[in-house]
Structure formats: C-alpha cells, structure tokens
N, C-alpha and C positions, 0 to 999 in steps of 0.2 A: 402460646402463640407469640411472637414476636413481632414488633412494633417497629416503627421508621425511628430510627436513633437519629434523624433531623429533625422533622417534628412533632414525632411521638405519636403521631394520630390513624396513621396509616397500615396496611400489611405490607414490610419492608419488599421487592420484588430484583433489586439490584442489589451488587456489593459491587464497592468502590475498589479499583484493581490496586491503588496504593496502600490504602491505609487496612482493607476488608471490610468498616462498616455494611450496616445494608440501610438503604433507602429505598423510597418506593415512587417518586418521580424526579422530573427533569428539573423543575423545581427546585426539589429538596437537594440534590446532585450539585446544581448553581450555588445554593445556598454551601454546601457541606464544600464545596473544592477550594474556597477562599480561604477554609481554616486546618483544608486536610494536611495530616503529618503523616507522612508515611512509615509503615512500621521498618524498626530498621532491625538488623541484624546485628547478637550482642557480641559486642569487640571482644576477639579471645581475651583470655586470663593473662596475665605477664606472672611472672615469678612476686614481682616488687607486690602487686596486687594481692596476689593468692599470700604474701604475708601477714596484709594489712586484714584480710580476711578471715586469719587465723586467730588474730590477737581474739583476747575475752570480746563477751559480749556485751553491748553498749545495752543499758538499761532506759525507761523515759526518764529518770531523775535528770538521766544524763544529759539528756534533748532541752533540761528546762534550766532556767532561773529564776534566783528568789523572788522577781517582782512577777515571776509568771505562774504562782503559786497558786495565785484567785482564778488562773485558766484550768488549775489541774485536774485531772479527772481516774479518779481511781484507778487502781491498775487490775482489777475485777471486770471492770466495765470496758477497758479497753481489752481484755481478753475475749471479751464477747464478740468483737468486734471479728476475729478470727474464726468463731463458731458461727458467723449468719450464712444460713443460705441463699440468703438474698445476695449480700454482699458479696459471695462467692459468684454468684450464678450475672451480677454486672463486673467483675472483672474477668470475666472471660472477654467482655467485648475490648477489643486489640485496640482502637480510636481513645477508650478510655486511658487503657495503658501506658497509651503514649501521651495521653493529657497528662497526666499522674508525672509522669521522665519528665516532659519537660516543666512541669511545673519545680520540681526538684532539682532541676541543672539550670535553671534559671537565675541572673544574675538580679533581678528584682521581682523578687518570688510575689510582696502586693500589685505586679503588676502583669505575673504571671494568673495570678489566681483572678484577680477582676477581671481580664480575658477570657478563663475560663468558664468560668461565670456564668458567661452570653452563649454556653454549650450548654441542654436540656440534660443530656445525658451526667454528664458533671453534675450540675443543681441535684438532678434523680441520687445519684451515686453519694454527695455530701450529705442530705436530706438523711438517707440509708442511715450513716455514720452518726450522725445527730439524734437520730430516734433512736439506735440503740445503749449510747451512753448519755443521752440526757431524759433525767427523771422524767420529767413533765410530757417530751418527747413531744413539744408543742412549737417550740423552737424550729424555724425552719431559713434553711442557708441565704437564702434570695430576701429573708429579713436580718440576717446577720452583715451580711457588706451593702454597703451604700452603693448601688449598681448605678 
C-alpha cells in the first residue's frame, strides 16, 4: 500500500504532473509544489563523457581521506546497501531521485542536504541507509544533523 510521500500519513490519490510523486490532498500538493524538482530528462552522452566513463572504476577509498577514516564503513556493509529491498523499492520514487541529483550537483552539498532534510521521504530513505550499515542500527538521520 502506498502512502502520501508529503506526509506519509495518507493513501496517496494524486501524482504531481512535474516531478510524479503522489499525494493525497490539496494540502500536501501546497506543501510539495514550493520544493518540487521536476524530473528532468538525462543530457545525451557526448564522446568526451563516454571517455571519462570508461576509465577504471572509482573505488570508496577513492571518495575518502585520511581524516575521514573514523567515518568509514566497511565495504561488506556498503555492499548491502545494494542488496535491500527496501532501498530498492524507495528509489523507484522519481521526487527521491531528483533529491539524490541535486543533492550531488550541488555547489554546497551541507546546504544541499539540510534542505533535504525537511523532505519525510529523504529522512525515510537515509534512516534506510543507516540501519543497514550501522551495527546498533539505532542511529537515526534526523539525530545525526542539527536541523
């Protein structure tokens, strides 16, 4: 059963004609239009691209540095991350997907994500990520940043 991805409480009844979410009042609709992104269509490939896309492939060591060693987390555990089907079954939703882009093309990504933040679905989706590589899986995202 599917729920109002504004706020989570509802049987969704609408989809948003930009982005697809569903919602399920006028409401939630108000609420969701001040932050909708609509999905966009991916920019063909260029040649220069399809190079950089061919080189080896980028590992996490590669993503990290040495002072960011006390963040690291096994590379078992992020493989899991790949096998949820949880995790699968919320990146279908398109609203997420474009959270996710522009949190990543974002030119101050802490001020992309605190934004993010204040989206239920996001919270749901990082929560996801959190409980399956952290042990204790007691940690929860909306206690990790200072909102």
């Amino acid at each position: 059963m599917q729920i109002c991805s504004v706020c989570s409480e509802q049987t969704p009844k609408y989809r948003c004609p930009a982005c697809k979410i569903r919602y399920c009042s006028l409401d939630c609709y108000k609420r969701h239009k001040d932050t909708c992104l609509p999905a966009e269509k991916p920019a063909p490939v260029t040649p220069e691209a399809k190079a950089v896309l061919n080189t080896e492939p980028w590992t996490v060591e590669d993503l990290l540095h040495e002072d960011d060693i006390i963040d690291k987390v096994p590379l078992q555990r992020l493989q899991q991350l790949g096998q949820s089907k949880e995790l699968r079954d919320l990146l279908c939703n398109p609203h997420l997907r474009q959270l996710l882009r522009s949190i990543d093309s974002a030119d101050s990504k802490p001020d992309a994500m605190k934004a993010a933040m204040q989206e239920p679905l996001f919270v749901e989706f990082s929560d996801q990520c959190l409980k399956i590589v952290d042990d204790e899986a007691s940690v929860s995202c909306s206690d990790t940043f200072d909102l």
